[in-house]
SEMARKE-564989 format. One record per residue (C-alpha): residue in one letter; y, x, z. Coordinates in steps of 0.25 Angstrom, whole numbers, plus 5000, padded with zeros to 4 digits. Example, Ala and Ser with C-alpha at 12.3 -4.5 7.8 and 13.67 -1.06 7.14 Angstrom:
! residues 2
A498250495031S499650555029
//
This chain:
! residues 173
X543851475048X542951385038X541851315041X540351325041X539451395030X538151315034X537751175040X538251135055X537351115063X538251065076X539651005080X539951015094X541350955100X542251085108X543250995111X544250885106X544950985096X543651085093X542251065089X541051175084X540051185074X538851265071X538351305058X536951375052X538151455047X537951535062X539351485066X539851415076X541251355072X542351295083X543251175072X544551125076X544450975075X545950925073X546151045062X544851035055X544751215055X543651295062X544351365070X543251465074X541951515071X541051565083X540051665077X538751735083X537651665081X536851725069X535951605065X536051445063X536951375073X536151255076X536551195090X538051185097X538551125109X539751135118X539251175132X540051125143X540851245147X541551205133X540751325126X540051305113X538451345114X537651375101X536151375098X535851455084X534651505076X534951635081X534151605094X535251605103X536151515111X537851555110X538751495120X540151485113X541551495119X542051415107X543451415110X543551585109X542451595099X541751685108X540051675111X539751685126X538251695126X537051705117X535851655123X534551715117X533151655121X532851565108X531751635099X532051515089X533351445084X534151375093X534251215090X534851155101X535751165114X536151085125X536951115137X536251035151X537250965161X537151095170X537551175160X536051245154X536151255139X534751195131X534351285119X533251225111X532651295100X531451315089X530751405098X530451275106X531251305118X532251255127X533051365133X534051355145X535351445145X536351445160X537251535161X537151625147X535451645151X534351585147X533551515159X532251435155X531451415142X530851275140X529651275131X528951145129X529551085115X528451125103X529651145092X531051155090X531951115102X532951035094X533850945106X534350925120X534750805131X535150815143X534550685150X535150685164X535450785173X533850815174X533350815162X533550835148X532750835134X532350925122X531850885109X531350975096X530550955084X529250935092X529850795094X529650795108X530950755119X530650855129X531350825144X531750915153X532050935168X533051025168X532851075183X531451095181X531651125165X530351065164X529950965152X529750835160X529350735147X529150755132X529550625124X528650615112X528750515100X529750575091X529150595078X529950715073X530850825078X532050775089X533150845086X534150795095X534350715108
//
């Protein structure tokens, strides 16, 4: 296996002998550290791979320009799910303490995945949602290109503060 045909978007750690990249190329690609090869390719998503994390449960999760979310099982090259809500490209992703994935997109919403379905929308930020935090156990932040930290109570999933005085978009957190 060779390497990617267009820019990298995102690195993530597997574990001590693998890691993973995505690419606008629309692949995800698992890379043997100690014998510098790609060892896979995991291939589905039809668009940009922009965003890439390693959930907890050691699977790989994928946002794309596609409009959908993929969870990976990385190690067998095999997609799980495909989570479908986004009417945008996907920017970002971010797995909570208890285990709900973030999507953030250009449609200017947050949405919240458990279990393989989709169970709330947050609307609130006026562009791009392009970053996550998680703050504590009760809270934690978004920020997009309308330069706005938005924080969040995630029991209520209610927006409790916006931080204003960035001048220009925030891209991460």
């Amino acid at each position: 296996a060779s390497g990617h045909e267009l820019w990298v978007n995102a690195l993530v750690k597997c574990n001590n002998n693998y890691f993973a990249s995505c690419s606008n190329d629309s692949n995800i690609k698992i890379w043997d550290y100690y014998n510098k090869i790609c060892k896979s390719t995991l291939k589905g998503h039809v668009d940009c791979v922009l965003s890439l994390i390693l959930l907890k449960n050691n699977n790989l999760c994928s946002g794309c320009a596609d409009l959908t979310v993929r969870i990976w099982d990385w190690e067998n090259c095999e997609c799980l799910s495909i989570l479908k809500g986004h009417e945008k490209w996907v920017k970002c992703i971010f797995e909570l303490d208890n285990g709900i994935i973030l999507s953030g997109s250009d449609d200017k919403t947050i949405r919240l995945w458990k279990d393989k379905k989709q169970i709330s929308v947050l609307k609130g930020h006026e562009h791009s949602v392009r970053a996550f935090c998680q703050i504590n156990a009760s809270y934690f932040a978004s920020s997009g290109f309308d330069n706005v930290i938005k924080i969040w109570e995630i029991k209520s999933l209610k927006c409790v503060q916006n931080l204003i005085g960035h001048e220009s978009n925030i891209i991460c957190l």
